[in-house]
N, C-alpha and C positions, 0 to 999 in steps of 0.2 A: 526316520523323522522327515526327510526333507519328499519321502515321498507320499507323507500323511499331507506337508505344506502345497504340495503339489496337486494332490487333490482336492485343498481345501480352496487352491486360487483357481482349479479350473471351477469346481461346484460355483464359487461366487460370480464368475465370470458369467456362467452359463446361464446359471437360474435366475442371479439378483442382479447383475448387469455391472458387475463391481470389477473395474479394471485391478491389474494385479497393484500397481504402483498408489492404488487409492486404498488397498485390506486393511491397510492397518487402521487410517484414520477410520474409517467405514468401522469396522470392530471395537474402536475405542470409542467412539459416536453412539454407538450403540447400547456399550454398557455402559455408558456415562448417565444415557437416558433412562436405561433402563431401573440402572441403582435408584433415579433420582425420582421415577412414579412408584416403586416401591415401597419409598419414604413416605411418600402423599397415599396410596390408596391404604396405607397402615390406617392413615390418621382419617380418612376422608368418611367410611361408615360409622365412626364416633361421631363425627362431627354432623351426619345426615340423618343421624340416630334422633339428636337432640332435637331435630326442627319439628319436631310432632308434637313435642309437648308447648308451641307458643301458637299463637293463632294466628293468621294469616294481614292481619294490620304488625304484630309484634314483629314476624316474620318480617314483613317489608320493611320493617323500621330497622331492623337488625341487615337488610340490605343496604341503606340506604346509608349507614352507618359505613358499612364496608366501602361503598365508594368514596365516603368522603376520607377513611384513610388509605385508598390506594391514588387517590389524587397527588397528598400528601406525600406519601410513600413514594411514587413516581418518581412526584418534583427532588424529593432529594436523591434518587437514583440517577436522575439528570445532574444532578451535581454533580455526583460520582464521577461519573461518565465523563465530565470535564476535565474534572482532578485529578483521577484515581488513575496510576498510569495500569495500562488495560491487560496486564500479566496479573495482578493483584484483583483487578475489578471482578472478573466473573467466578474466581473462588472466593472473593470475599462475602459476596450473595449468600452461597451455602453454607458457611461457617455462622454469619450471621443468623441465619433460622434456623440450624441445627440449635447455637446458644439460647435462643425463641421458645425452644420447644422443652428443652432443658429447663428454662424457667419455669413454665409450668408444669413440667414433672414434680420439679422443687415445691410451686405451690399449692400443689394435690397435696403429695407427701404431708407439707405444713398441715393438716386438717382446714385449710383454709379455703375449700372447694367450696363457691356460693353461687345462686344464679347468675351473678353478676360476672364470678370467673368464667362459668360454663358459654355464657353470651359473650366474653370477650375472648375464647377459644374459638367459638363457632366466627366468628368474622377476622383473626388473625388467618383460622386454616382459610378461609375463601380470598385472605388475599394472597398466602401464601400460593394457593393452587393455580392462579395464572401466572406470580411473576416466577415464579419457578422453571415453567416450562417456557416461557416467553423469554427470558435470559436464555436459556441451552439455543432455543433456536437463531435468537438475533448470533448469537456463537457459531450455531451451526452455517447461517446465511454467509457468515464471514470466511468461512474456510471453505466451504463449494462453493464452486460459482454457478452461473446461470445454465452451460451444457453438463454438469454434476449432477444437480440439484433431481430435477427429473429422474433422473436414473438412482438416488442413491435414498433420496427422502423416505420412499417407501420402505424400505428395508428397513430405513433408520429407526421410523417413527413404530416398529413394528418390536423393538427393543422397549420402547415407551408400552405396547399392551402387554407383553410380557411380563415387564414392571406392573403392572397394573392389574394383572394375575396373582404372583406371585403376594402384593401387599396386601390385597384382601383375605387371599387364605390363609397368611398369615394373621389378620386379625380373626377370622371365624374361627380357626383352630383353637388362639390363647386367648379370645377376648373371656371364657369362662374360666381359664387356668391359672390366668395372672392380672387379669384388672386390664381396664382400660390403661391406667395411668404407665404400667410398664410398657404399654404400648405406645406411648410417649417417645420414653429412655431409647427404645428402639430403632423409631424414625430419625430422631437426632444423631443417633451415631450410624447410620445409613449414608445422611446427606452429608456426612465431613468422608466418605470415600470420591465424589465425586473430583474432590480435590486433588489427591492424585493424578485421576485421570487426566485433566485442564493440564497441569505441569507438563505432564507426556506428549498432547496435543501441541503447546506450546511451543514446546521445543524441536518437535516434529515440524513443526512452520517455519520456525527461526533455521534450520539445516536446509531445507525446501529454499525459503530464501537465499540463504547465504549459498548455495548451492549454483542457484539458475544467476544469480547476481543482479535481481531484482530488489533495490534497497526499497521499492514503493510495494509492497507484498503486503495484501492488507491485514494478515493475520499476524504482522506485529506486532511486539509489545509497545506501544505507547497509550501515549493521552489521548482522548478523543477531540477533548480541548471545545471550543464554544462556550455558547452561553447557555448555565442547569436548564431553562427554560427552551431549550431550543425545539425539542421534543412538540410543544403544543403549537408552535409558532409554526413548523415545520409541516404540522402534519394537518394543520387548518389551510394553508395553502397550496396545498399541492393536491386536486382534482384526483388521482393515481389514489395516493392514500386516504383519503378524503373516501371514495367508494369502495376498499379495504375495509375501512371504521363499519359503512352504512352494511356493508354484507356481515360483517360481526354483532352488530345489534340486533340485527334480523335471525341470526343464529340464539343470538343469545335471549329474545322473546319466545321463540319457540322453547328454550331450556329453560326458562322461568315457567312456562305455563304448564309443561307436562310433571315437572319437580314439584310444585306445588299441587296438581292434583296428587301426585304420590304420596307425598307427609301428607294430604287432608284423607286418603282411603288407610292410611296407616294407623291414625290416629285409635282406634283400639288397643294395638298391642303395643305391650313394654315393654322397653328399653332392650333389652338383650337380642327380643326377637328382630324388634327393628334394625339393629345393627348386623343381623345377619341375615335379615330379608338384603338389605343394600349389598352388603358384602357379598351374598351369592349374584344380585343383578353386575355387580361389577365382573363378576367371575364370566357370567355369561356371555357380557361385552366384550370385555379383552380375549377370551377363546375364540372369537366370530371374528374380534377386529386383527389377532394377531397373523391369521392366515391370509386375510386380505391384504394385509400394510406387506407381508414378504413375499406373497409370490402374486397379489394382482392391481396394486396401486400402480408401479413403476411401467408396467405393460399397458394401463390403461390409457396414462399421461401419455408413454410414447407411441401409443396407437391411435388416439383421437384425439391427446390434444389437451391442453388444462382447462377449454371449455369447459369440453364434455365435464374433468373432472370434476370440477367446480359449481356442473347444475347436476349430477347424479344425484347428491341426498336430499337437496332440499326438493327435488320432485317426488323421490319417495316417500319421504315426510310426509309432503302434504296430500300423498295417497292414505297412507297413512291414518292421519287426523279425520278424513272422512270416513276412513272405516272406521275409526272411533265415534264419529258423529252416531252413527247406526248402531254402534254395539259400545256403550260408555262402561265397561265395564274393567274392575281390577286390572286383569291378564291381560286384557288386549291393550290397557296405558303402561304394563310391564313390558309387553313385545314391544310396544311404540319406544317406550326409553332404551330398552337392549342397542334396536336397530338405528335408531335415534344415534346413539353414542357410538357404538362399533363402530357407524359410517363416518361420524367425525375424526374419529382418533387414527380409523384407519385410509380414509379415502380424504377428506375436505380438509383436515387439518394440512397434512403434508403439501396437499395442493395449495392452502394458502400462504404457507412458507417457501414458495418456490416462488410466489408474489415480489417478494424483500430481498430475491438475488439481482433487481434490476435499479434498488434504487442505494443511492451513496452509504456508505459505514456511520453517519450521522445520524440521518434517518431510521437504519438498521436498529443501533442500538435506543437511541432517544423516541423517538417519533412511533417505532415500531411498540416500546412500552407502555406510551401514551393510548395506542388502540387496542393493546393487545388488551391491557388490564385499564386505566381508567375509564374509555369507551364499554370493554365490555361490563363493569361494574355499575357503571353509570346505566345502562341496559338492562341490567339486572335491576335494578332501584325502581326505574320506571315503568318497568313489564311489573314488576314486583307489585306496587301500587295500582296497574290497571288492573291487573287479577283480581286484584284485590275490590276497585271498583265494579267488577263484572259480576264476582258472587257475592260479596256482602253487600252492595248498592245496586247492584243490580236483579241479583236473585238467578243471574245465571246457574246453569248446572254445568256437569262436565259437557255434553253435547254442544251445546250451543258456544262454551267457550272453544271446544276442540274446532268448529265451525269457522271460528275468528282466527286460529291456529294455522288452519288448512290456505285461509286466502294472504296471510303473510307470509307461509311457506315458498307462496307461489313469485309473490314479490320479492323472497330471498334467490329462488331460480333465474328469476331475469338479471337481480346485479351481480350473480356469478356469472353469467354470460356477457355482461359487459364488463368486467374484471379480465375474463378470458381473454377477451378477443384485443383490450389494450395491451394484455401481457405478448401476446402474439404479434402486435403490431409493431410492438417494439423488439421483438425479437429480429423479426425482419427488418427495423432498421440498422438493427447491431450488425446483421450478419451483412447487408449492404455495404455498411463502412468497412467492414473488416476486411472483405472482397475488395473494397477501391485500394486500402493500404496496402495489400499483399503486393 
Protein backbone atom coordinates (compact mmCIF):
# COMPACT_ATOMS: atom_id res chain seq x y z
CA UNK A 1 0.00 0.00 0.00
CA UNK A 2 2.23 2.64 0.94
CA UNK A 3 4.21 1.71 -1.96
CA UNK A 4 1.15 2.18 -4.44
CA UNK A 5 1.07 5.85 -2.25
CA UNK A 6 4.38 6.45 -3.25
CA UNK A 7 4.00 6.26 -6.61
CA UNK A 8 0.97 7.95 -6.81
CA UNK A 9 2.81 11.19 -5.10
CA UNK A 10 5.82 10.86 -7.14
CA UNK A 11 3.41 10.38 -10.61
CA UNK A 12 1.61 13.70 -9.34
CA UNK A 13 4.62 15.37 -8.62
CA UNK A 14 6.22 14.78 -11.70
CA UNK A 15 3.53 15.02 -14.40
CA UNK A 16 0.88 17.44 -12.70
CA UNK A 17 3.23 19.46 -10.67
CA UNK A 18 1.18 18.45 -7.42
CA UNK A 19 3.43 18.82 -4.18
CA UNK A 20 3.13 15.72 -1.99
CA UNK A 21 1.59 17.86 1.11
CA UNK A 22 -1.18 19.48 -1.47
CA UNK A 23 -2.58 15.41 -2.97
CA UNK A 24 -5.06 15.27 -1.04
CA UNK A 25 -6.69 18.60 -1.47
CA UNK A 26 -5.79 18.38 -5.22
CA UNK A 27 -7.71 14.77 -5.34
CA UNK A 28 -10.62 16.04 -3.39
CA UNK A 29 -10.83 19.19 -5.71
CA UNK A 30 -11.13 17.24 -8.16
CA UNK A 31 -13.74 14.86 -7.62
CA UNK A 32 -15.77 17.47 -6.05
CA UNK A 33 -15.59 18.98 -9.66
CA UNK A 34 -15.85 16.33 -11.19
CA UNK A 35 -19.19 14.88 -9.45
CA UNK A 36 -20.43 18.23 -9.76
CA UNK A 37 -20.30 18.62 -14.05
CA UNK A 38 -21.60 15.17 -14.13
CA UNK A 39 -24.69 16.38 -12.52
CA UNK A 40 -24.99 19.43 -15.10
CA UNK A 41 -23.92 17.55 -18.44
CA UNK A 42 -26.76 14.85 -17.23
CA UNK A 43 -29.17 17.61 -17.55
CA UNK A 44 -27.49 20.12 -19.94
CA UNK A 45 -28.46 18.00 -23.59
CA UNK A 46 -32.28 18.02 -22.36
CA UNK A 47 -32.14 21.21 -21.85
CA UNK A 48 -30.22 22.12 -25.50
CA UNK A 49 -32.48 19.59 -26.83
CA UNK A 50 -35.49 21.82 -26.24
CA UNK A 51 -34.00 25.29 -27.91
CA UNK A 52 -34.99 23.94 -31.36
CA UNK A 53 -38.33 23.79 -31.15
CA UNK A 54 -38.78 28.06 -30.17
CA UNK A 55 -37.52 30.50 -32.56
CA UNK A 56 -34.84 32.58 -32.16
CA UNK A 57 -36.84 36.04 -30.73
CA UNK A 58 -38.50 33.18 -28.21
CA UNK A 59 -35.20 32.04 -27.65
CA UNK A 60 -33.79 35.54 -26.69
CA UNK A 61 -36.74 36.17 -24.49
CA UNK A 62 -36.20 32.92 -22.78
CA UNK A 63 -32.38 34.47 -22.36
CA UNK A 64 -33.35 37.43 -21.21
CA UNK A 65 -35.51 35.78 -18.66
CA UNK A 66 -32.66 34.01 -17.33
CA UNK A 67 -30.56 37.02 -16.53
CA UNK A 68 -33.13 38.61 -14.90
CA UNK A 69 -33.30 35.63 -12.50
CA UNK A 70 -29.59 35.28 -11.92
CA UNK A 71 -29.51 38.93 -11.14
CA UNK A 72 -32.04 38.06 -8.47
CA UNK A 73 -30.48 34.82 -7.63
CA UNK A 74 -27.01 36.61 -7.13
CA UNK A 75 -28.29 39.30 -4.99
CA UNK A 76 -29.62 36.76 -2.53
CA UNK A 77 -26.55 34.68 -2.61
CA UNK A 78 -24.80 37.96 -1.63
CA UNK A 79 -26.85 37.82 1.37
CA UNK A 80 -25.76 34.51 2.01
CA UNK A 81 -22.59 35.32 1.78
CA UNK A 82 -23.04 37.95 4.59
CA UNK A 83 -25.04 35.67 6.93
CA UNK A 84 -24.46 32.33 6.14
CA UNK A 85 -21.51 31.32 8.33
CA UNK A 86 -19.18 29.93 5.34
CA UNK A 87 -18.83 25.99 6.65
CA UNK A 88 -22.67 25.82 5.68
CA UNK A 89 -22.65 28.31 2.69
CA UNK A 90 -21.04 26.40 -0.07
CA UNK A 91 -22.80 22.92 0.64
CA UNK A 92 -25.79 24.68 1.04
CA UNK A 93 -25.75 25.72 -2.77
CA UNK A 94 -25.88 22.05 -3.76
CA UNK A 95 -28.45 20.79 -1.57
CA UNK A 96 -30.42 23.53 -2.67
CA UNK A 97 -30.43 22.60 -6.58
CA UNK A 98 -30.19 19.02 -5.95
CA UNK A 99 -33.93 19.88 -3.92
CA UNK A 100 -34.51 22.26 -7.59
CA UNK A 101 -34.15 19.37 -9.57
CA UNK A 102 -36.11 16.95 -7.41
CA UNK A 103 -38.96 19.45 -7.95
CA UNK A 104 -39.30 18.91 -11.20
CA UNK A 105 -38.80 15.36 -11.29
CA UNK A 106 -41.86 15.56 -8.92
CA UNK A 107 -43.64 17.74 -11.63
CA UNK A 108 -43.03 15.48 -14.62
CA UNK A 109 -44.00 12.68 -12.56
CA UNK A 110 -47.42 14.85 -11.76
CA UNK A 111 -48.54 14.68 -15.53
CA UNK A 112 -48.08 18.29 -15.28
CA UNK A 113 -45.17 18.76 -17.88
CA UNK A 114 -46.49 22.03 -20.18
CA UNK A 115 -44.50 24.46 -22.35
CA UNK A 116 -44.44 26.66 -19.62
CA UNK A 117 -42.75 23.90 -17.26
CA UNK A 118 -40.43 22.86 -20.12
CA UNK A 119 -39.33 26.92 -20.66
CA UNK A 120 -39.07 27.21 -16.90
CA UNK A 121 -36.51 24.13 -16.93
CA UNK A 122 -34.57 25.48 -19.82
CA UNK A 123 -33.69 28.77 -17.82
CA UNK A 124 -33.48 27.26 -14.13
CA UNK A 125 -30.69 24.74 -15.91
CA UNK A 126 -28.80 27.97 -17.50
CA UNK A 127 -28.72 29.42 -14.27
CA UNK A 128 -27.88 26.68 -12.51
CA UNK A 129 -24.93 25.98 -15.13
CA UNK A 130 -22.67 29.02 -14.03
CA UNK A 131 -23.59 29.36 -10.42
CA UNK A 132 -22.56 25.99 -9.89
CA UNK A 133 -19.25 25.95 -11.22
CA UNK A 134 -18.71 29.68 -10.27
CA UNK A 135 -19.34 28.68 -6.38
CA UNK A 136 -16.62 25.43 -6.65
CA UNK A 137 -14.21 27.95 -7.97
CA UNK A 138 -14.67 31.13 -5.69
CA UNK A 139 -13.97 27.86 -3.21
CA UNK A 140 -11.32 26.61 -5.03
CA UNK A 141 -9.71 30.43 -5.29
CA UNK A 142 -9.89 30.38 -1.30
CA UNK A 143 -8.02 27.39 -0.49
CA UNK A 144 -4.87 27.86 -3.29
CA UNK A 145 -3.30 30.63 -3.36
CA UNK A 146 -1.68 32.71 -6.13
CA UNK A 147 1.89 30.19 -6.31
CA UNK A 148 -0.84 26.92 -6.17
CA UNK A 149 -3.22 28.23 -8.40
CA UNK A 150 -0.91 27.95 -11.67
CA UNK A 151 0.32 24.73 -11.10
CA UNK A 152 -2.79 22.95 -9.66
CA UNK A 153 -5.85 24.60 -11.77
CA UNK A 154 -5.20 22.69 -14.68
CA UNK A 155 -5.27 19.43 -13.22
CA UNK A 156 -8.23 20.53 -11.40
CA UNK A 157 -10.28 21.80 -13.96
CA UNK A 158 -9.48 18.57 -15.94
CA UNK A 159 -11.81 16.57 -13.15
CA UNK A 160 -14.50 19.17 -14.53
CA UNK A 161 -14.09 17.47 -18.36
CA UNK A 162 -14.18 14.18 -17.14
CA UNK A 163 -17.39 15.12 -15.43
CA UNK A 164 -18.57 16.37 -18.46
CA UNK A 165 -17.70 12.99 -20.29
CA UNK A 166 -18.90 10.86 -18.07
CA UNK A 167 -22.75 13.06 -17.73
CA UNK A 168 -23.42 13.02 -21.19
CA UNK A 169 -22.89 9.38 -21.87
CA UNK A 170 -24.67 8.91 -19.39
CA UNK A 171 -27.64 10.72 -20.74
CA UNK A 172 -27.11 9.04 -24.56
CA UNK A 173 -27.05 5.66 -23.04
CA UNK A 174 -30.55 6.12 -20.75
CA UNK A 175 -32.14 9.01 -22.40
CA UNK A 176 -34.09 5.99 -24.63
CA UNK A 177 -34.25 3.54 -21.56
CA UNK A 178 -35.67 5.64 -19.00
CA UNK A 179 -36.93 9.00 -19.92
CA UNK A 180 -35.65 12.13 -19.74
CA UNK A 181 -37.31 12.82 -16.30
CA UNK A 182 -35.32 9.85 -14.46
CA UNK A 183 -32.54 11.76 -15.63
CA UNK A 184 -33.54 14.32 -13.40
CA UNK A 185 -33.71 11.87 -10.22
CA UNK A 186 -30.22 11.26 -11.16
CA UNK A 187 -28.49 14.74 -11.28
CA UNK A 188 -30.16 15.65 -8.00
CA UNK A 189 -28.77 12.76 -6.07
CA UNK A 190 -25.27 13.34 -7.75
CA UNK A 191 -25.04 16.96 -6.48
CA UNK A 192 -25.89 16.13 -2.60
CA UNK A 193 -22.37 13.96 -2.97
CA UNK A 194 -20.44 17.02 -3.25
CA UNK A 195 -21.36 17.62 0.17
CA UNK A 196 -19.36 15.38 1.67
CA UNK A 197 -16.57 16.18 -0.06
CA UNK A 198 -16.69 20.36 1.14
CA UNK A 199 -16.77 18.67 4.98
CA UNK A 200 -13.52 16.86 4.32
CA UNK A 201 -12.08 20.03 2.66
CA UNK A 202 -13.06 21.98 5.44
CA UNK A 203 -11.74 20.23 7.96
CA UNK A 204 -8.54 19.65 6.17
CA UNK A 205 -8.29 23.72 6.40
CA UNK A 206 -9.32 24.12 9.98
CA UNK A 207 -6.16 21.22 11.10
CA UNK A 208 -3.76 23.35 8.20
CA UNK A 209 -4.85 26.19 10.36
CA UNK A 210 -4.82 25.06 13.66
CA UNK A 211 -1.56 23.50 12.89
CA UNK A 212 0.70 26.36 11.44
CA UNK A 213 -1.17 28.72 14.06
CA UNK A 214 -2.51 30.97 11.59
CA UNK A 215 -5.91 32.16 13.20
CA UNK A 216 -6.27 34.49 9.91
CA UNK A 217 -6.15 31.24 7.43
CA UNK A 218 -8.64 32.25 4.96
CA UNK A 219 -10.29 28.91 4.42
CA UNK A 220 -12.04 29.29 7.58
CA UNK A 221 -15.30 28.77 8.65
CA UNK A 222 -16.99 32.00 9.07
CA UNK A 223 -19.11 34.84 7.82
CA UNK A 224 -18.03 36.65 5.07
CA UNK A 225 -20.08 39.38 6.70
CA UNK A 226 -20.73 43.02 4.52
CA UNK A 227 -23.34 44.20 2.80
CA UNK A 228 -25.67 41.27 0.32
CA UNK A 229 -24.98 44.08 -2.30
CA UNK A 230 -21.57 44.33 -2.00
CA UNK A 231 -20.82 42.00 -4.88
CA UNK A 232 -22.04 44.83 -7.65
CA UNK A 233 -20.72 47.68 -5.69
CA UNK A 234 -17.37 46.01 -5.64
CA UNK A 235 -17.02 44.77 -8.82
CA UNK A 236 -18.26 48.20 -10.68
CA UNK A 237 -15.26 49.86 -9.03
CA UNK A 238 -12.57 48.03 -9.30
CA UNK A 239 -10.76 48.49 -12.95
CA UNK A 240 -9.00 44.62 -12.31
CA UNK A 241 -12.57 43.14 -12.32
CA UNK A 242 -14.22 45.42 -14.12
CA UNK A 243 -11.85 43.95 -17.38
CA UNK A 244 -12.64 40.23 -15.98
CA UNK A 245 -16.54 41.16 -16.61
CA UNK A 246 -15.66 42.88 -20.30
CA UNK A 247 -13.22 39.53 -21.31
CA UNK A 248 -16.43 37.34 -20.08
CA UNK A 249 -18.88 39.04 -22.27
CA UNK A 250 -16.80 38.78 -25.17
CA UNK A 251 -16.59 35.14 -24.45
CA UNK A 252 -19.85 34.74 -23.84
CA UNK A 253 -21.06 36.69 -27.46
CA UNK A 254 -19.06 34.47 -29.25
CA UNK A 255 -21.09 31.37 -27.28
CA UNK A 256 -24.46 33.02 -27.99
CA UNK A 257 -23.64 33.38 -31.69
CA UNK A 258 -22.21 29.82 -32.67
CA UNK A 259 -25.23 28.14 -30.12
CA UNK A 260 -27.72 29.78 -31.94
CA UNK A 261 -26.49 28.93 -35.30
CA UNK A 262 -26.53 25.24 -33.85
CA UNK A 263 -30.36 25.01 -32.60
CA UNK A 264 -31.27 27.01 -36.12
CA UNK A 265 -29.24 23.98 -38.40
CA UNK A 266 -30.82 21.52 -35.95
CA UNK A 267 -33.96 22.53 -36.30
CA UNK A 268 -35.22 19.42 -38.52
CA UNK A 269 -34.57 16.83 -36.23
CA UNK A 270 -36.55 15.47 -33.21
CA UNK A 271 -36.08 15.66 -30.06
CA UNK A 272 -34.19 12.45 -29.27
CA UNK A 273 -31.91 12.85 -32.07
CA UNK A 274 -31.16 16.37 -30.88
CA UNK A 275 -30.21 15.34 -27.51
CA UNK A 276 -27.84 13.13 -28.77
CA UNK A 277 -26.43 15.17 -31.41
CA UNK A 278 -25.38 17.70 -28.16
CA UNK A 279 -24.64 14.93 -26.06
CA UNK A 280 -22.10 13.23 -28.50
CA UNK A 281 -20.67 17.16 -29.18
CA UNK A 282 -20.18 17.27 -25.43
CA UNK A 283 -18.47 13.92 -25.55
CA UNK A 284 -16.07 15.25 -28.20
CA UNK A 285 -15.30 18.26 -25.97
CA UNK A 286 -14.46 16.89 -22.80
CA UNK A 287 -12.10 13.95 -24.61
CA UNK A 288 -9.97 16.85 -26.33
CA UNK A 289 -10.41 19.23 -23.24
CA UNK A 290 -9.66 16.58 -20.65
CA UNK A 291 -6.02 15.83 -21.83
CA UNK A 292 -5.31 19.37 -22.13
CA UNK A 293 -6.51 20.58 -18.60
CA UNK A 294 -3.97 17.40 -17.22
CA UNK A 295 -1.01 17.35 -18.68
CA UNK A 296 -0.93 20.86 -20.86
CA UNK A 297 -2.64 23.84 -19.28
CA UNK A 298 -0.35 23.82 -16.04
CA UNK A 299 2.91 23.63 -18.36
CA UNK A 300 1.66 26.34 -20.61
CA UNK A 301 0.81 28.89 -17.64
CA UNK A 302 4.26 28.03 -16.24
CA UNK A 303 5.99 28.38 -19.44
CA UNK A 304 4.69 31.51 -20.99
CA UNK A 305 2.75 33.08 -18.72
CA UNK A 306 -1.13 33.59 -18.25
CA UNK A 307 -0.84 35.93 -21.07
CA UNK A 308 -0.03 33.76 -23.43
CA UNK A 309 -2.75 31.66 -21.63
CA UNK A 310 -5.43 33.85 -21.78
CA UNK A 311 -4.99 35.06 -25.82
CA UNK A 312 -4.46 31.26 -27.00
CA UNK A 313 -8.47 30.69 -27.76
CA UNK A 314 -9.88 33.63 -28.43
CA UNK A 315 -7.15 33.77 -31.51
CA UNK A 316 -8.13 30.47 -32.61
CA UNK A 317 -11.63 31.29 -32.37
CA UNK A 318 -11.37 33.88 -34.42
CA UNK A 319 -9.24 31.84 -36.95
CA UNK A 320 -11.77 29.87 -36.67
CA UNK A 321 -14.92 31.94 -37.52
CA UNK A 322 -13.27 33.03 -40.81
CA UNK A 323 -13.00 29.59 -41.99
CA UNK A 324 -16.55 29.51 -41.20
CA UNK A 325 -16.94 32.86 -43.18
CA UNK A 326 -15.68 30.54 -46.35
CA UNK A 327 -17.18 27.26 -45.74
CA UNK A 328 -20.75 28.18 -43.49
CA UNK A 329 -21.52 24.83 -43.36
CA UNK A 330 -22.97 22.09 -40.49
CA UNK A 331 -19.60 20.39 -39.50
CA UNK A 332 -17.38 23.01 -39.79
CA UNK A 333 -19.96 25.27 -36.90
CA UNK A 334 -19.70 21.59 -35.07
CA UNK A 335 -15.58 21.75 -35.13
CA UNK A 336 -16.06 25.50 -34.34
CA UNK A 337 -18.15 24.64 -31.05
CA UNK A 338 -16.08 21.21 -30.12
CA UNK A 339 -12.71 23.58 -30.14
CA UNK A 340 -14.66 26.41 -29.06
CA UNK A 341 -15.60 24.74 -25.68
CA UNK A 342 -12.56 22.03 -25.14
CA UNK A 343 -10.36 25.41 -25.22
CA UNK A 344 -12.54 27.11 -22.58
CA UNK A 345 -12.98 24.33 -20.16
CA UNK A 346 -9.59 23.19 -20.67
CA UNK A 347 -7.22 26.12 -21.31
CA UNK A 348 -9.26 29.93 -20.53
CA UNK A 349 -11.32 28.86 -18.03
CA UNK A 350 -8.64 27.74 -15.45
CA UNK A 351 -6.65 30.70 -16.65
CA UNK A 352 -9.31 32.95 -15.68
CA UNK A 353 -9.74 31.59 -12.18
CA UNK A 354 -6.12 32.16 -11.42
CA UNK A 355 -7.35 35.80 -11.99
CA UNK A 356 -9.59 35.87 -8.36
CA UNK A 357 -6.30 34.33 -6.44
CA UNK A 358 -4.99 38.12 -6.28
CA UNK A 359 -8.08 39.77 -5.16
CA UNK A 360 -9.72 39.75 -1.32
CA UNK A 361 -12.25 36.74 -0.06
CA UNK A 362 -15.10 39.39 -0.52
CA UNK A 363 -14.68 39.93 -3.97
CA UNK A 364 -13.89 36.08 -4.33
CA UNK A 365 -16.97 35.02 -3.25
CA UNK A 366 -19.56 38.23 -4.01
CA UNK A 367 -18.17 40.23 -6.69
CA UNK A 368 -16.70 37.09 -8.51
CA UNK A 369 -20.75 35.80 -8.72
CA UNK A 370 -21.84 39.04 -9.79
CA UNK A 371 -19.49 38.38 -13.31
CA UNK A 372 -19.30 35.04 -13.32
CA UNK A 373 -23.04 34.56 -13.79
CA UNK A 374 -25.04 38.10 -13.92
CA UNK A 375 -22.44 39.71 -16.37
CA UNK A 376 -22.33 36.53 -18.14
CA UNK A 377 -26.19 36.06 -18.44
CA UNK A 378 -26.68 39.68 -19.01
CA UNK A 379 -24.30 38.76 -22.21
CA UNK A 380 -26.06 36.11 -23.22
CA UNK A 381 -29.62 38.42 -23.28
CA UNK A 382 -27.87 40.86 -25.31
CA UNK A 383 -25.80 38.84 -27.97
CA UNK A 384 -29.11 36.80 -27.80
CA UNK A 385 -31.02 39.82 -29.15
CA UNK A 386 -28.34 41.07 -31.69
CA UNK A 387 -28.46 37.53 -33.33
CA UNK A 388 -31.41 37.97 -33.34
CA UNK A 389 -31.25 41.47 -34.96
CA UNK A 390 -28.61 40.34 -37.66
CA UNK A 391 -30.79 37.37 -39.04
CA UNK A 392 -34.40 38.21 -38.61
CA UNK A 393 -33.66 42.20 -39.16
CA UNK A 394 -31.16 42.02 -40.84
CA UNK A 395 -31.35 38.91 -43.27
CA UNK A 396 -27.94 37.97 -42.31
CA UNK A 397 -26.71 34.46 -43.02
CA UNK A 398 -24.29 32.37 -41.07
CA UNK A 399 -21.15 33.92 -43.01
CA UNK A 400 -21.69 37.15 -42.66
CA UNK A 401 -22.74 36.74 -38.93
CA UNK A 402 -19.52 34.35 -38.31
CA UNK A 403 -17.67 37.52 -39.96
CA UNK A 404 -19.03 39.72 -36.92
CA UNK A 405 -17.93 36.73 -34.69
CA UNK A 406 -14.26 36.69 -36.03
CA UNK A 407 -13.59 40.72 -35.29
CA UNK A 408 -14.97 40.35 -31.50
CA UNK A 409 -12.96 37.38 -31.13
CA UNK A 410 -10.23 39.44 -31.89
CA UNK A 411 -11.20 42.12 -29.38
CA UNK A 412 -11.63 39.28 -26.75
CA UNK A 413 -7.64 38.45 -27.51
CA UNK A 414 -6.51 41.95 -26.74
CA UNK A 415 -8.48 42.24 -23.15
CA UNK A 416 -6.96 38.85 -22.21
CA UNK A 417 -3.56 40.39 -22.76
CA UNK A 418 -4.32 43.26 -20.87
CA UNK A 419 -5.97 40.90 -18.02
CA UNK A 420 -2.50 39.01 -18.37
CA UNK A 421 0.01 41.46 -18.07
CA UNK A 422 -2.14 43.32 -14.85
CA UNK A 423 -2.07 39.80 -13.29
CA UNK A 424 1.59 39.78 -13.79
CA UNK A 425 2.23 43.22 -12.75
CA UNK A 426 0.93 42.48 -9.75
CA UNK A 427 2.46 39.44 -9.25
CA UNK A 428 5.82 41.20 -9.18
CA UNK A 429 4.58 43.62 -6.84
CA UNK A 430 3.69 40.80 -4.40
CA UNK A 431 6.84 39.15 -4.87
CA UNK A 432 8.78 42.71 -4.22
CA UNK A 433 7.01 43.11 -0.91
CA UNK A 434 7.67 39.81 0.21
CA UNK A 435 11.39 40.06 -0.66
CA UNK A 436 11.57 43.50 1.52
CA UNK A 437 9.76 41.46 4.63
CA UNK A 438 12.05 38.61 4.54
Amino acid sequence: MSSNAGFLARTMRSAFKVEPHERRATLLSFAFVLVLMTAYYILRPIRDAMSSDWTDAELSTLFTVTFLFSFVFVSAYGAACARVDFRRLVPGVYAFFAASFLLFFATVQSGAETDWVRRSFYVWVSVFSLFHISVFWSYMADIFDREQAPRLFGFISAGASIGAIIGPTITVLLVDRVGTDMLLLISAALLLVPIGIIMVLQRDALERASGSGDAGAPSRPARIGGNPLAGFALFLKNPYLLGIAVFILLYTAISTFVYFELKNLMAPLDEAARVRVWGGMDLAVNVLAVATAMFGTSRLTLRFGLTTTLVLVPVIIAVGLLVVVFSPVLAVVIGLQIVRRAGNYAVTRPAREMLFTIVDRESRFKAKSVIDIVVYRGGDALTAWAFTALTQGLGLGLAAVAAVGALIAAVWALVGRMLGRSYAADALEHEAKTTDNA
